[in-house]
C-alpha positions as CSV (number, residue, x, y, z in Angstrom):
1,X,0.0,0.0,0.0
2,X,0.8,3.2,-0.9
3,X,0.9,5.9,2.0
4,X,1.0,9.7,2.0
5,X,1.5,11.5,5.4
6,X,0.9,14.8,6.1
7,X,2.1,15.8,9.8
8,X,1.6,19.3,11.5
9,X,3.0,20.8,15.2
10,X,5.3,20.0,17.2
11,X,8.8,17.9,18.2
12,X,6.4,15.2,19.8
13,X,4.2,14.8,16.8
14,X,7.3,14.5,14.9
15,X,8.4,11.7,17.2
16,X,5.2,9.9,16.9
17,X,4.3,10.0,13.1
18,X,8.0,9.1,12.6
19,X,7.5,6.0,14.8
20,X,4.2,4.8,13.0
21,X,6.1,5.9,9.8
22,X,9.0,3.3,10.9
23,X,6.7,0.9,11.3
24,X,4.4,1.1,7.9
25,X,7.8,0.6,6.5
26,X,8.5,-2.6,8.2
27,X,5.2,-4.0,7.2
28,X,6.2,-3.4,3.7
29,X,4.2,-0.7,2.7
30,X,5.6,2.5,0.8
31,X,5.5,5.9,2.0
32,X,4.9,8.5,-1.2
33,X,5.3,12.0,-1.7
34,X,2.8,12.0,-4.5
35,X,-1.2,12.6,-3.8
36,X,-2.4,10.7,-7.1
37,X,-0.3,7.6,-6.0
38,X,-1.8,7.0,-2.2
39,X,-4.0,4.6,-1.4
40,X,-3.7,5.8,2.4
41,X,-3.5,9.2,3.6
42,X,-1.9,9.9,7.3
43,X,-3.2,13.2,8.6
44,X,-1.0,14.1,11.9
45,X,-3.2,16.8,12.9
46,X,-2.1,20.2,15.1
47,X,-4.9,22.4,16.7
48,X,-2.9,24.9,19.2
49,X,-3.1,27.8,16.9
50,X,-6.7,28.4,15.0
51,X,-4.3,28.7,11.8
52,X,-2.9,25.1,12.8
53,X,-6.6,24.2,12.8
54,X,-7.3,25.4,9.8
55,X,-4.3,23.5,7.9
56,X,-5.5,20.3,9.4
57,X,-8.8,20.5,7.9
58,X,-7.7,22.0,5.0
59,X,-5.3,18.8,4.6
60,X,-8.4,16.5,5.7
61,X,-10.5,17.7,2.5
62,X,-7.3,17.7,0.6
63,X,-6.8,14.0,1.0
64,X,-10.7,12.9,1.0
65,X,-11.1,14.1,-2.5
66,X,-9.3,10.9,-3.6
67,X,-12.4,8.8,-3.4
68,X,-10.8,5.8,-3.9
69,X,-8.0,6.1,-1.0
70,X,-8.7,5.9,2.8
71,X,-7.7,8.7,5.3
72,X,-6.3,8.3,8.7
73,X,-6.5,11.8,10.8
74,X,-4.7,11.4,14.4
75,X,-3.2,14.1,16.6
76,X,-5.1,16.6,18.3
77,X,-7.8,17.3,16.1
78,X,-9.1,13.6,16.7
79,X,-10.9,13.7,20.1
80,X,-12.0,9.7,19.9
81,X,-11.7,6.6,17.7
82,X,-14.2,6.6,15.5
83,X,-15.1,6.2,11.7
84,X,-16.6,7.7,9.3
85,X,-17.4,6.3,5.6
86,X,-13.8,6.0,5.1
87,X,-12.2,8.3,7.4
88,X,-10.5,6.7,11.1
89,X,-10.1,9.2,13.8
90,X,-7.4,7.9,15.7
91,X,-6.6,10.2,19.4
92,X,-3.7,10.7,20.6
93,X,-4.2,8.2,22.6
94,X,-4.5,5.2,20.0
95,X,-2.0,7.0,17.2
96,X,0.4,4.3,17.9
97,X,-2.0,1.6,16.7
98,X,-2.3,3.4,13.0
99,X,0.1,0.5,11.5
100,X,-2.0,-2.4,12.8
101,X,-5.3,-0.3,11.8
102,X,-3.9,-0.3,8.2
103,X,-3.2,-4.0,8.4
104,X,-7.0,-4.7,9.5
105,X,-8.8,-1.9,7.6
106,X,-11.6,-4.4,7.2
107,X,-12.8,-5.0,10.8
108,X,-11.3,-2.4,13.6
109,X,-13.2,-4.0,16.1
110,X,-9.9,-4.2,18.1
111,X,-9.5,-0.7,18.5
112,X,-11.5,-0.6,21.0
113,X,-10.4,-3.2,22.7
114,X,-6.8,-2.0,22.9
115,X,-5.3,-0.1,26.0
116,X,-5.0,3.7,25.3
117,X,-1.4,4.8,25.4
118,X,0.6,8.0,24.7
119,X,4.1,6.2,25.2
120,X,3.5,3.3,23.1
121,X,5.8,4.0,20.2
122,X,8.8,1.6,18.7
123,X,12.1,3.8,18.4
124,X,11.9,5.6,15.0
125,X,14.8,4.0,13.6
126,X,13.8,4.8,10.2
127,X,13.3,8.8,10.5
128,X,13.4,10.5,7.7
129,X,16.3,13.1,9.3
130,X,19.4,13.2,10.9
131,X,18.6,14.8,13.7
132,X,15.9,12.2,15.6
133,X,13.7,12.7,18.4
134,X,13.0,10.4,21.6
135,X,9.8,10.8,23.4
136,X,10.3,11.0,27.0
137,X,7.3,13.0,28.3
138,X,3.3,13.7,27.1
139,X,1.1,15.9,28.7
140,X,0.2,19.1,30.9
141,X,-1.4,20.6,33.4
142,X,-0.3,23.8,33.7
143,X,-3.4,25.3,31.9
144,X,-1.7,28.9,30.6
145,X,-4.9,30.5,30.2
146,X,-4.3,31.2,26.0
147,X,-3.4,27.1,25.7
148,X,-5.5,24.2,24.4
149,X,-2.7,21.6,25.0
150,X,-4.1,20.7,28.6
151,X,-7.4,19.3,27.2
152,X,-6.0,17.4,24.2
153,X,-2.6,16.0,25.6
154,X,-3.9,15.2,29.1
155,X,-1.7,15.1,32.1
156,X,1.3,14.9,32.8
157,X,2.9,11.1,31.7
158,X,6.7,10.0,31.7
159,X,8.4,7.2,30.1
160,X,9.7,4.4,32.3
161,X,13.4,5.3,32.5
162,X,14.7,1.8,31.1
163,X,12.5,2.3,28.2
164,X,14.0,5.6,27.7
165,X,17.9,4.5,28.0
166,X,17.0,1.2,26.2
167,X,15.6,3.4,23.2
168,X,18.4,6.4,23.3
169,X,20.6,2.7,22.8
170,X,18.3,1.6,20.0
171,X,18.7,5.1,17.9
172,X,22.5,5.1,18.9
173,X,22.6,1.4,17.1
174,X,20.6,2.7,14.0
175,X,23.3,5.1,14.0
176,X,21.7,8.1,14.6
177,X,24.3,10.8,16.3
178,X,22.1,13.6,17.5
179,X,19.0,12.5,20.0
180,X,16.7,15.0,20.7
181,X,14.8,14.2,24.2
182,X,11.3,15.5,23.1
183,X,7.9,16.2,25.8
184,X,5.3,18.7,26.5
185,X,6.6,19.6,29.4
186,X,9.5,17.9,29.3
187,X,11.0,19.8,32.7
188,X,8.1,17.8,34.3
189,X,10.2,14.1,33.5
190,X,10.1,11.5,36.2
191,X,10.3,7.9,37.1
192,X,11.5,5.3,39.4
193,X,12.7,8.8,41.7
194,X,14.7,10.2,38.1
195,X,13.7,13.6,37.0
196,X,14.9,15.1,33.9
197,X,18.7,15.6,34.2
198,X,18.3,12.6,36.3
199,X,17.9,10.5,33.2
200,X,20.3,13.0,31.4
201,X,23.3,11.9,33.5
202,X,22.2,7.7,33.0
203,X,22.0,8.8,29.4
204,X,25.6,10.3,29.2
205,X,27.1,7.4,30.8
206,X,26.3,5.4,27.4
207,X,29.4,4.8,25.4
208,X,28.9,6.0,22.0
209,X,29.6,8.9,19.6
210,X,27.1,11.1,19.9
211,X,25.3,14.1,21.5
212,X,22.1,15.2,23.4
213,X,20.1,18.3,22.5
214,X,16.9,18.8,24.8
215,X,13.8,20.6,23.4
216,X,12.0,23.3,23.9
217,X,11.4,23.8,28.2
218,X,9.7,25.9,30.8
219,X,12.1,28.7,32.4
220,X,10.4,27.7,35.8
221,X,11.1,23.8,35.7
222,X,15.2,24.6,35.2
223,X,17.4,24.2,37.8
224,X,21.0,24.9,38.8
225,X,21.4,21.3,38.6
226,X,19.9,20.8,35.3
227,X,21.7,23.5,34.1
228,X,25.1,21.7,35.3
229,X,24.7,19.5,32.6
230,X,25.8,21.4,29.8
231,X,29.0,21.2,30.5
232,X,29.7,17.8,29.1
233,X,30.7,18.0,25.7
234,X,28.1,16.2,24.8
235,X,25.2,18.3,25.5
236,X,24.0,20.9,22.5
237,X,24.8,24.6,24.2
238,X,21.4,25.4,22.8
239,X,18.1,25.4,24.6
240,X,14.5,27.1,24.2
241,X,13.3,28.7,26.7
242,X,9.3,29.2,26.5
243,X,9.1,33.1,26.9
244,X,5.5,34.2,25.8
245,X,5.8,37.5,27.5
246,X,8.5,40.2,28.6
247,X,5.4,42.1,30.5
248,X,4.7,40.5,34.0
249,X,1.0,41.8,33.6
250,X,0.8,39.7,30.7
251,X,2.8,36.8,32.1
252,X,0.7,36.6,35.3
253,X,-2.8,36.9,33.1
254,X,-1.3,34.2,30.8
255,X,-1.2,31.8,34.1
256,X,2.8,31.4,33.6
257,X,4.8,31.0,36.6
258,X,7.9,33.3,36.5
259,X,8.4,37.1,36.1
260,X,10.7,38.5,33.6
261,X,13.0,39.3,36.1
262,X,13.0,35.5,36.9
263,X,13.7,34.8,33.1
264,X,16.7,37.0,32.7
265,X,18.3,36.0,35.8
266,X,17.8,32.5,34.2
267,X,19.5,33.9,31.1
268,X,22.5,35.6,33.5
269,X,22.8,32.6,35.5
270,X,23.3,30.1,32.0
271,X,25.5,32.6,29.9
272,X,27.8,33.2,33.3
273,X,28.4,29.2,32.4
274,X,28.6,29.8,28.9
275,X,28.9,33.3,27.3
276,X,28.4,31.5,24.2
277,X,25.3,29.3,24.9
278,X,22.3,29.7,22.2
279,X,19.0,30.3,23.7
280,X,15.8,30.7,21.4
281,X,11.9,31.5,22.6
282,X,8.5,31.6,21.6
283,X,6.4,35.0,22.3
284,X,2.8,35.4,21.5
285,X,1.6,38.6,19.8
286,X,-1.4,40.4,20.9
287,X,-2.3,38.6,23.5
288,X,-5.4,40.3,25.5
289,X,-5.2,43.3,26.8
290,X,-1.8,44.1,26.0
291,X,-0.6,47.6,26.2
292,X,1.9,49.1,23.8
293,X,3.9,49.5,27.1
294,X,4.0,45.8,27.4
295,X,4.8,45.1,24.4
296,X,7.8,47.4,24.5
297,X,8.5,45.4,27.5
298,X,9.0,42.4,25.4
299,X,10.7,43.9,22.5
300,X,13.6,45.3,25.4
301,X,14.0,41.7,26.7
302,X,14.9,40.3,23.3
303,X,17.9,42.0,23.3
304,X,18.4,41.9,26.8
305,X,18.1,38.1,26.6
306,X,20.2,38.0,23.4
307,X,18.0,35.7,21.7
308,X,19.2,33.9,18.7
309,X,15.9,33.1,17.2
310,X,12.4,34.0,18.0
311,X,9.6,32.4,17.0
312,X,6.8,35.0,17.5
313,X,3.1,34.2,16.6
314,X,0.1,36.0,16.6
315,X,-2.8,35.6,19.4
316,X,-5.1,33.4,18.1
317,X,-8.2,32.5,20.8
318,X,-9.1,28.9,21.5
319,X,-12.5,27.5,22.5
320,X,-12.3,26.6,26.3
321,X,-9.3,28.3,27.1
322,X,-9.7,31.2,29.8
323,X,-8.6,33.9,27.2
324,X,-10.9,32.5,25.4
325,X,-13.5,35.3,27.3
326,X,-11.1,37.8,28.1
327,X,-11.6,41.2,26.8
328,X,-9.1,43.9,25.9
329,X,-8.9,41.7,22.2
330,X,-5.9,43.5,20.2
331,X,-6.8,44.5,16.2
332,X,-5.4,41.9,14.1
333,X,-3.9,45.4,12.0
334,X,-2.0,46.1,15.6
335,X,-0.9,42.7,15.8
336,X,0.8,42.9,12.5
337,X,2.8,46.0,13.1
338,X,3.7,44.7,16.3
339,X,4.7,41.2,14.8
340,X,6.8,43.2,12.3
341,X,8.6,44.9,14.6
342,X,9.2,42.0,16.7
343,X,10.6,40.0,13.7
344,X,13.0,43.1,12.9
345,X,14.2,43.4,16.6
346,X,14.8,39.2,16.4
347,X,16.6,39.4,13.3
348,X,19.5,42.2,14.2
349,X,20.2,39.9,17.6
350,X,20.3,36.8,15.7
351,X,23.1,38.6,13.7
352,X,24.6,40.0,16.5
353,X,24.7,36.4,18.1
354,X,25.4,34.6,15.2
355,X,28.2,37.4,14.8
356,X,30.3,36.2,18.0
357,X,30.7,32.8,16.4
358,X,33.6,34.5,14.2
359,X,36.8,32.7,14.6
360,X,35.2,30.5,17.3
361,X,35.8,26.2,17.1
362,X,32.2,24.4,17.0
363,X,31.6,20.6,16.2
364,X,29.3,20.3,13.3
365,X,27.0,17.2,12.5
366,X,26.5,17.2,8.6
367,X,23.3,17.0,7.8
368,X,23.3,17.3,4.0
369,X,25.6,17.3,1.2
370,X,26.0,18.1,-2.7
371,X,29.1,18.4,-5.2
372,X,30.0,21.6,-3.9
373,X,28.8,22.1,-0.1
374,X,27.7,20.7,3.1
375,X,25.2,21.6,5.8
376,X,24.7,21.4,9.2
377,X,24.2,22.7,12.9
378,X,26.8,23.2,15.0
379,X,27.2,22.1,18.7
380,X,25.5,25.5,19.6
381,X,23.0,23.9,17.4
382,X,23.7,27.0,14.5
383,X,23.4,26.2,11.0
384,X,26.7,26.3,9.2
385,X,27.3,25.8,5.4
386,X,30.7,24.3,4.6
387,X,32.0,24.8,0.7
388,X,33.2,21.4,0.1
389,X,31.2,18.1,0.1
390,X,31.2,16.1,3.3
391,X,29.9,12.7,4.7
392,X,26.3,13.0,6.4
393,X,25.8,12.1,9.8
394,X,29.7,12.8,10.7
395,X,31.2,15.2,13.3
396,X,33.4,17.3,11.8
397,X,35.4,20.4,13.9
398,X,35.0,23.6,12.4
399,X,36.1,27.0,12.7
400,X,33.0,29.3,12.4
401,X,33.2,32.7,9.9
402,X,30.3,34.8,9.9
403,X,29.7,36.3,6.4
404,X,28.4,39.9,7.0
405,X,27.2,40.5,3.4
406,X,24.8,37.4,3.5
407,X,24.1,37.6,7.0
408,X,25.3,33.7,7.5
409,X,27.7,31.2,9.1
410,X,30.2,29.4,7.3
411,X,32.7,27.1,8.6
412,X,36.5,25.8,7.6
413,X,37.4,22.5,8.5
414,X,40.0,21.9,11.2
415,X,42.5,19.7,10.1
């Protein structure tokens, strides 16, 4: 059979369509870029945003128009198992059964019979990048009043710990030299008494070539301990820190637990480690009832931070969320000029970060290559373009040049 997957969101949905995708494979079945040659169509759905929402359903109508081909939409748009004509909705809770739903199209009885699981997934040996993630963590309850993630992730659930090192073992195996530990709120990791840099430190003791990057995490769940970490080689010097805000009147009606003076002394404490440590963010645009004053506020803190990227999105409301009924609702025209002028501000400390690299030794992990160059991220997780082909999936040291009149990073091998 013939399979087309469309997959939308985040690190974890990555994780998990990449695990059903390893095991389509196994069964012998073909996954296909082409919509005229699918017999099956994979929709890994994304709700957090409405323009998330509206992609999913957009790619639901997309694939029913081929009315000889079945659709399978999963993710967070699917609320239960159900089916109708021939479209499954498969939760998040039963996404990992998708392969053995394919094999039994015919009678799916068993589905609801099966044992609803978020951490049910068989190591995504076969990912289709270098770079692979490793589920640790699902789930949240910290209910930030602008979020929908609560109600469709659930609580708070952690892999077993000898799943997790057994897994990290099974990716290192498939040779995979960058693991990315992925979660919701990943900060929130624990089992058998391990919490996250708990299973960070059993995970470094593994012999191997290779190196741990950790995804994005709450500023409130990271410790001094955790923190400590980063000075093994083989962590990534990168991490992203969920901002949202650089107002505390906006942070506090957002339900987030930190001020911004907690954030940047966050910031202080990890660059006193590491001048040269990269630390990206999310902030939301717009959000109720916030002032231009505010929104200078988070402007100031992007330099202050010294952000290397920021990934800054519009307020969109969500049913059943407590913004949902707030007032003070920003113009969508206000939102734009503000977004603009966030995405300026990002981009001059991106080059003035990216800037510093000049001269500087990084480890790169190649992640493609062609006749004439190579590309790849760097140990501080920065993408670097090397003019000469190289092997994929090596470790090569580099010495960084920044290239003012393109506004990139380039790289020299050491030899």
């Amino acid at each position: 059979m013939n399979v087309k997957i469309y997959s939308l969101g985040c690190r974890l949905n990555q994780y998990e369509i990449e695990s059903v995708s390893t095991e389509i494979k196994n069964l012998g079945h073909q996954i296909v870029d082409d919509d005229i040659q699918a017999d099956l169509f994979i929709v890994n759905s994304c709700v957090v945003t409405s323009k998330s929402e509206a992609k999913t359903r957009n790619l639901i109508s997309r694939s029913t128009k081929n009315k000889t081909a079945k659709t399978i939409v999963t993710g967070c748009f699917a609320k239960a198992v159900e089916k109708k004509k021939d479209v499954l909705y498969l939760s998040n809770d039963f996404k990992y059964l998708i392969p053995k739903a394919i094999e039994n199209w015919d009678n799916l009885d068993f589905l609801f019979e099966e044992e609803p699981s978020r951490l049910k997934y068989t190591p995504p040996v076969d990912s289709s990048t270098t770079r692979v993630n490793l589920k640790i963590q699902d789930g949240c309850d910290h209910f930030c009043s602008y979020c929908i993630i609560p109600l469709v992730r659930g609580r708070p659930v952690s892999k077993p710990l000898e799943d997790c090192l057994s897994e990290f073992e099974a990716l290192l195996k498939a040779g995979y030299k960058e693991i990315v530990l992925s979660g919701i709120t990943i900060g929130k990791y624990l089992s058998e008494g391990e919490n996250l840099g708990g299973l960070i430190e059993k995970l470094l003791l593994i012999k191997g070539d290779f190196r741990i990057h950790v995804s994005s995490i709450d500023p409130d769940l990271v410790d001094e301990d955790f923190i400590s970490l980063f000075s093994n080689p083989k962590m990534v010097a990168h991490l992203h820190l969920s901002l949202q805000s650089g107002s505390n009147p906006v942070l506090k009606n957002m339900n987030r637990r930190y001020t911004k003076e907690d954030f940047l002394a966050l910031v202080s404490q990890i660059r006193t480690i590491n001048p040269f440590f990269n630390l990206t963010t999310d902030l939301i645009i717009g959000f109720p009832g916030e002032t231009d004053q505010d929104f200078q506020e988070s402007l100031e803190i992007i330099e202050k931070a010294g952000f290397s990227h920021v990934h800054s999105f519009r307020y969109s409301p969500r049913p059943l969320t407590k913004a949902y009924s707030m007032k003070g609702n920003i113009p969508e025209a206000v939102k734009k000029k503000r977004s603009l002028a966030v995405i300026e501000k990002a981009m001059a400390e991106k080059n003035k970060f990216y800037r510093k690299f000049e001269g500087r030794e990084e480890v790169l992990l190649c992640e493609k290559t062609t006749d004439t160059y190579s590309f790849g991220h760097t140990s501080s997780y920065l993408p670097v373009t090397i003019a000469k082909p190289l092997v994929v999936n090596q470790f090569y040291k580099i010495i960084c040049r920044w290239n003012e009149e393109k506004k990139q990073l380039t790289g020299e091998l050491v030899h």
